[in-house]
C-alpha positions as protocol buffer text, in pm:
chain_id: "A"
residue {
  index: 1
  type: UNK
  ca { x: -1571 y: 5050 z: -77 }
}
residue {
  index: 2
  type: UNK
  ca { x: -1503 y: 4815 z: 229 }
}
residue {
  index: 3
  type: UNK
  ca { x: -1757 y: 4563 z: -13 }
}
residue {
  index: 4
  type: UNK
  ca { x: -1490 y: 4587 z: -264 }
}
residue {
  index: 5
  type: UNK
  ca { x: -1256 y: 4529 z: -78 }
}
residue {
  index: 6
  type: UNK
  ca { x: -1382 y: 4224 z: 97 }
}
residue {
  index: 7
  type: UNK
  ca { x: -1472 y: 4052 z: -259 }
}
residue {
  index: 8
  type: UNK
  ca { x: -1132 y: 4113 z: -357 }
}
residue {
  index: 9
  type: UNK
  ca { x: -1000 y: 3955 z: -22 }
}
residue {
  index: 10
  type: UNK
  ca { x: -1233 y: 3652 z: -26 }
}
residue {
  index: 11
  type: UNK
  ca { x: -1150 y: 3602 z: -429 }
}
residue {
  index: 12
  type: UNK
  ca { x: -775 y: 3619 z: -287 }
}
residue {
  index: 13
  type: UNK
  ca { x: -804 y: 3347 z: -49 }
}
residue {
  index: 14
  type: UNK
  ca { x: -1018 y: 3130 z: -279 }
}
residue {
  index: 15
  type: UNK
  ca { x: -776 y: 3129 z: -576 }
}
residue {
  index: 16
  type: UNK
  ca { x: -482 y: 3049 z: -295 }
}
residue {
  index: 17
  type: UNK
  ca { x: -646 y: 2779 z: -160 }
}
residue {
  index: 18
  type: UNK
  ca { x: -724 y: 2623 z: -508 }
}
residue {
  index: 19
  type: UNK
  ca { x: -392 y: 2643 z: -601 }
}
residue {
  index: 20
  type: UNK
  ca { x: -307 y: 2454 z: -266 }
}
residue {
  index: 21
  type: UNK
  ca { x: -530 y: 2212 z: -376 }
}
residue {
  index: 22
  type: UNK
  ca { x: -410 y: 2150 z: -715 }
}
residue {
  index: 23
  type: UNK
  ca { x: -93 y: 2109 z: -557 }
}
residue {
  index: 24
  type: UNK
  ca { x: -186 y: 1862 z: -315 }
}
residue {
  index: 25
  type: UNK
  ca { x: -399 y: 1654 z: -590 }
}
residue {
  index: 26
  type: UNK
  ca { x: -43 y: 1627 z: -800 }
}
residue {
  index: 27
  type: UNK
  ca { x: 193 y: 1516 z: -505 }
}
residue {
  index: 28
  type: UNK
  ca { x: -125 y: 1254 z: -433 }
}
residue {
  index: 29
  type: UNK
  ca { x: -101 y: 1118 z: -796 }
}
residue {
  index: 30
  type: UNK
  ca { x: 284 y: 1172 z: -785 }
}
residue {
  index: 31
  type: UNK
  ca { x: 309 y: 988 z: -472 }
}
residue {
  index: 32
  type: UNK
  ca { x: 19 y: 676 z: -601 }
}
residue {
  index: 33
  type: UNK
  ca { x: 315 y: 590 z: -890 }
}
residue {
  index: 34
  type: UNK
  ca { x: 627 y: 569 z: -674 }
}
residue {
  index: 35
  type: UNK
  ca { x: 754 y: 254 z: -497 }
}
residue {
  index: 36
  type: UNK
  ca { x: 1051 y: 215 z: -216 }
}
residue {
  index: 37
  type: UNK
  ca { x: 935 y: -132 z: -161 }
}
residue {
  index: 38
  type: UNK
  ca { x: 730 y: -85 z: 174 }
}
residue {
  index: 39
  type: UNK
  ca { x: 460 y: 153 z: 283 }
}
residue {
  index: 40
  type: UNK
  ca { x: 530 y: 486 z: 210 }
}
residue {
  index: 41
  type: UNK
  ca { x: 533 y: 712 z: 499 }
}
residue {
  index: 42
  type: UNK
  ca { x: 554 y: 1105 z: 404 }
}
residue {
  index: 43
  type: UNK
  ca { x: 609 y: 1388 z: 667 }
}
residue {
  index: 44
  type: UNK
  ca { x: 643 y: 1739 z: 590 }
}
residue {
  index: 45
  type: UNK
  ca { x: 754 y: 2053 z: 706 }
}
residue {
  index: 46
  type: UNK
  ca { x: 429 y: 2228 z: 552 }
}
residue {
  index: 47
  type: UNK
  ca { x: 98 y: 2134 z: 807 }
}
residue {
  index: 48
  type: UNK
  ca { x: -123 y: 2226 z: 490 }
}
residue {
  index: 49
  type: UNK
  ca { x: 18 y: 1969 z: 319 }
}
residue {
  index: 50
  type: UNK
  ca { x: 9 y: 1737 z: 570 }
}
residue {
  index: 51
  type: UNK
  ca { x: -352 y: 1779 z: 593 }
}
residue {
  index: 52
  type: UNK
  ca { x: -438 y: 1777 z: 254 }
}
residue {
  index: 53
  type: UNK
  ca { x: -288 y: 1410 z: 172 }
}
residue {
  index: 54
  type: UNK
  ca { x: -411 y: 1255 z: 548 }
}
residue {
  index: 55
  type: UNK
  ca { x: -698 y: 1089 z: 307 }
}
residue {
  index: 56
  type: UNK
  ca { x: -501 y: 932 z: 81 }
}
residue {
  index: 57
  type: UNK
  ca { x: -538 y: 543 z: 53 }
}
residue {
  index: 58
  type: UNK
  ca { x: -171 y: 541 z: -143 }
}
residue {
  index: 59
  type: UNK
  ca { x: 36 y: 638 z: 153 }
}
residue {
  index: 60
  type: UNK
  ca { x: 20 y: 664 z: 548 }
}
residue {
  index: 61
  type: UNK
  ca { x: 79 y: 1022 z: 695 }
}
residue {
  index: 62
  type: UNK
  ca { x: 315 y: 1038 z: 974 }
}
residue {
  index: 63
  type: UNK
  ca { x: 332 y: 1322 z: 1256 }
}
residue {
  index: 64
  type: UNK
  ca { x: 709 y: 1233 z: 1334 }
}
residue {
  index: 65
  type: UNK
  ca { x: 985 y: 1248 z: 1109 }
}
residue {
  index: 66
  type: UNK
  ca { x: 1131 y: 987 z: 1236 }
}
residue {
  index: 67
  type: UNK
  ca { x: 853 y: 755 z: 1147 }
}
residue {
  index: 68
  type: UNK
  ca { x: 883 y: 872 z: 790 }
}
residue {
  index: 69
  type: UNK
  ca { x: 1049 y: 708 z: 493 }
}
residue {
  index: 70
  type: UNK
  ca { x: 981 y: 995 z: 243 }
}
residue {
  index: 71
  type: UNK
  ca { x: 1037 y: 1360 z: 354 }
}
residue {
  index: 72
  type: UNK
  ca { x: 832 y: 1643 z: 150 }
}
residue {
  index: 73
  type: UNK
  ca { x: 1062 y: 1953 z: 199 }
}
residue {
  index: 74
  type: UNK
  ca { x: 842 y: 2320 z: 99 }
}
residue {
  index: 75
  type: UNK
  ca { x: 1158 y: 2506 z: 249 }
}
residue {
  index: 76
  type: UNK
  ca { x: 1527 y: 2501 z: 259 }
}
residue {
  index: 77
  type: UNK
  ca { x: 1561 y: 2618 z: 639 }
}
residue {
  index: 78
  type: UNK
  ca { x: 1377 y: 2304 z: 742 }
}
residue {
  index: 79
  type: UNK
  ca { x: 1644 y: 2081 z: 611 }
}
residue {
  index: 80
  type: UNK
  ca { x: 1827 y: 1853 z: 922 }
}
residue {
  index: 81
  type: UNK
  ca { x: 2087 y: 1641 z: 932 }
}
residue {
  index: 82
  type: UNK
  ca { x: 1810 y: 1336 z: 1032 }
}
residue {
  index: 83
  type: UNK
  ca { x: 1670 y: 1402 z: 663 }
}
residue {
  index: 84
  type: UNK
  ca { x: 1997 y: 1235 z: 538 }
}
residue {
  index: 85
  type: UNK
  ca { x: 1864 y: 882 z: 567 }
}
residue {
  index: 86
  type: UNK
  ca { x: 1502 y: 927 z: 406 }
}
residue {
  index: 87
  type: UNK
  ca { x: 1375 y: 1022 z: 46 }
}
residue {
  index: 88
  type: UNK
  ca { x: 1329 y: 1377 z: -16 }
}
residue {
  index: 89
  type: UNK
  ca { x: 1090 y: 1523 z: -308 }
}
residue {
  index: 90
  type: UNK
  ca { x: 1118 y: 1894 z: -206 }
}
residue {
  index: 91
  type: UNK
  ca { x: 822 y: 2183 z: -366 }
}
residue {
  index: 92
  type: UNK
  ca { x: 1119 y: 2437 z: -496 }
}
residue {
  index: 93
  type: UNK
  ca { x: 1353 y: 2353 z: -801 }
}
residue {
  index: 94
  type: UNK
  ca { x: 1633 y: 2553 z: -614 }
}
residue {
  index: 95
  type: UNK
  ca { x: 1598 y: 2305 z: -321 }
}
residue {
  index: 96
  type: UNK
  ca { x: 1630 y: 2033 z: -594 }
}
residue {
  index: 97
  type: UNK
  ca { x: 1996 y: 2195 z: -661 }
}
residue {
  index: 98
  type: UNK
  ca { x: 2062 y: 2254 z: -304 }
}
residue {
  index: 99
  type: UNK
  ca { x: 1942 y: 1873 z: -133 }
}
residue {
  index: 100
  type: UNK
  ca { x: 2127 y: 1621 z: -338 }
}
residue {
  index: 101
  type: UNK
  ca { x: 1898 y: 1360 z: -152 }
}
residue {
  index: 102
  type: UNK
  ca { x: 1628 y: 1510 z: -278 }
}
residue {
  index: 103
  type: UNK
  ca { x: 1474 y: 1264 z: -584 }
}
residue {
  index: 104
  type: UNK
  ca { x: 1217 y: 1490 z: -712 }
}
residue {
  index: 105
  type: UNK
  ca { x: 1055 y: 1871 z: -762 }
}
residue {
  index: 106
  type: UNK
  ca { x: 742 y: 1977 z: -758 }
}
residue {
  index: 107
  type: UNK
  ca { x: 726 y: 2391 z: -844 }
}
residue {
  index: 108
  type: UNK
  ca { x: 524 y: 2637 z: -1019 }
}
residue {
  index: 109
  type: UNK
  ca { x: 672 y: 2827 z: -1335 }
}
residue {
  index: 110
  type: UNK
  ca { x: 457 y: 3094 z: -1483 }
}
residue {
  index: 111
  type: UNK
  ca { x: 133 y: 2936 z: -1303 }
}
residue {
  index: 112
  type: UNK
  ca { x: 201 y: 2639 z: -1451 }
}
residue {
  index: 113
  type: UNK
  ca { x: 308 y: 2282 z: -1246 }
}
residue {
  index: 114
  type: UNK
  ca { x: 601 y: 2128 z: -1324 }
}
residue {
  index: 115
  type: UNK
  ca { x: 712 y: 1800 z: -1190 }
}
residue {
  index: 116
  type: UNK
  ca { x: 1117 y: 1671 z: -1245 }
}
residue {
  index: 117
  type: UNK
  ca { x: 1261 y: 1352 z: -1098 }
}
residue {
  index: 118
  type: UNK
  ca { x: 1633 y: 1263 z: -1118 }
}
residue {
  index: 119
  type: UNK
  ca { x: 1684 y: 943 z: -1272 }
}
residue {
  index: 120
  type: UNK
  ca { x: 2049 y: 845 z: -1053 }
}
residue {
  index: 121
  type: UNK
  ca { x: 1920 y: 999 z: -805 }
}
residue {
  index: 122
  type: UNK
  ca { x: 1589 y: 709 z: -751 }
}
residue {
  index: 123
  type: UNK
  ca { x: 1843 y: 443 z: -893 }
}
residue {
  index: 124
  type: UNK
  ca { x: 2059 y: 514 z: -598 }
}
residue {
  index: 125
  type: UNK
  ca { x: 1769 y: 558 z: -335 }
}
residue {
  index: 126
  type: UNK
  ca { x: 1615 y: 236 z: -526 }
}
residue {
  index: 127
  type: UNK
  ca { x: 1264 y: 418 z: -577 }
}
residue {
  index: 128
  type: UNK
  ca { x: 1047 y: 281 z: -885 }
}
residue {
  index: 129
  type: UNK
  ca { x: 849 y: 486 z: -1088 }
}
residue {
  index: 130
  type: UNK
  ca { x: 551 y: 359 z: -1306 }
}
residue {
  index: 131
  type: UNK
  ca { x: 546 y: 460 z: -1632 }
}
residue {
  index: 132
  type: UNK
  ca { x: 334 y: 764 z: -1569 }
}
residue {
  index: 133
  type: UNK
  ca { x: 636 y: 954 z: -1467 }
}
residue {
  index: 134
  type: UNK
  ca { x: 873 y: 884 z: -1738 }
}
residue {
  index: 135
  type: UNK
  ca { x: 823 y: 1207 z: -1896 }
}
residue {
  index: 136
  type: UNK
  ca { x: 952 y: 1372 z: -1608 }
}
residue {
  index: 137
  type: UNK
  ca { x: 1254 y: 1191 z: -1579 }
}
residue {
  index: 138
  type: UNK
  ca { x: 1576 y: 1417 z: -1627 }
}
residue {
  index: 139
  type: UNK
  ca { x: 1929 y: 1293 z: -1626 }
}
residue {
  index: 140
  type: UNK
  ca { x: 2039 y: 1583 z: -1406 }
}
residue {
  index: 141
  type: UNK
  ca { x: 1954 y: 1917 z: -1225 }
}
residue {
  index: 142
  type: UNK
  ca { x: 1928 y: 2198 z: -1449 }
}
């Protein structure tokens, strides 16, 4: 029994994990095909995240938010009043809704990525986007 138990828990953490790292692979690639016109500098509120992307030759990862020019947000009780200056892509469509600084979502629907980015929203932040992410342009929140 405790065998079956402990496959069950190790299968558990494995499948988490990979979806971490799917998610960290598509805010790389997300990240590799925006522009703000200097070197983009991402902190976030989620450590796993932060650890995951400190390889990345696209973007520098900063410890301090105040170093930071883009601001990944995983939760909504993180949010400051010092975020109000920087570029926000947040990992929860609600978030999206709720941060109108935010540019861009990254969330999982029925295990299943989905990426949106706000087209006023990067005009007025003046972010390009290649033409990778056109397809996930939307005019507005949903």
């Amino acid at each position: 029994m405790k065998s079956i138990f402990l496959s069950l828990l190790i299968t558990l953490a494995l499948e988490a994990s990979s979806s971490n790292t799917h998610q960290i692979k598509i805010i790389e690639k997300i990240f590799s095909e925006i522009s703000i016109g200097e070197e983009l500098k991402i902190w976030s509120d989620s450590s796993d995240i932060l650890f995951g992307l400190q390889t990345s030759a696209h973007f520098k990862i900063v410890q301090n938010l105040q170093d930071a020019n883009i601001i990944i947000l995983e939760k909504s009780d993180t949010f400051l009043s010092e975020y109000l200056s920087k570029a926000i892509f947040v990992l929860n469509y609600s978030l999206l809704s709720e941060i109108p600084q935010s540019f861009g979502a990254l969330f999982w629907k029925k295990g299943r990525p989905n990426i949106v980015i706000i087209q006023p929203r990067i005009e007025k932040q003046s972010i390009t986007v290649s033409k990778d992410l056109y397809p996930y342009m939307e005019d507005r929140v949903w």
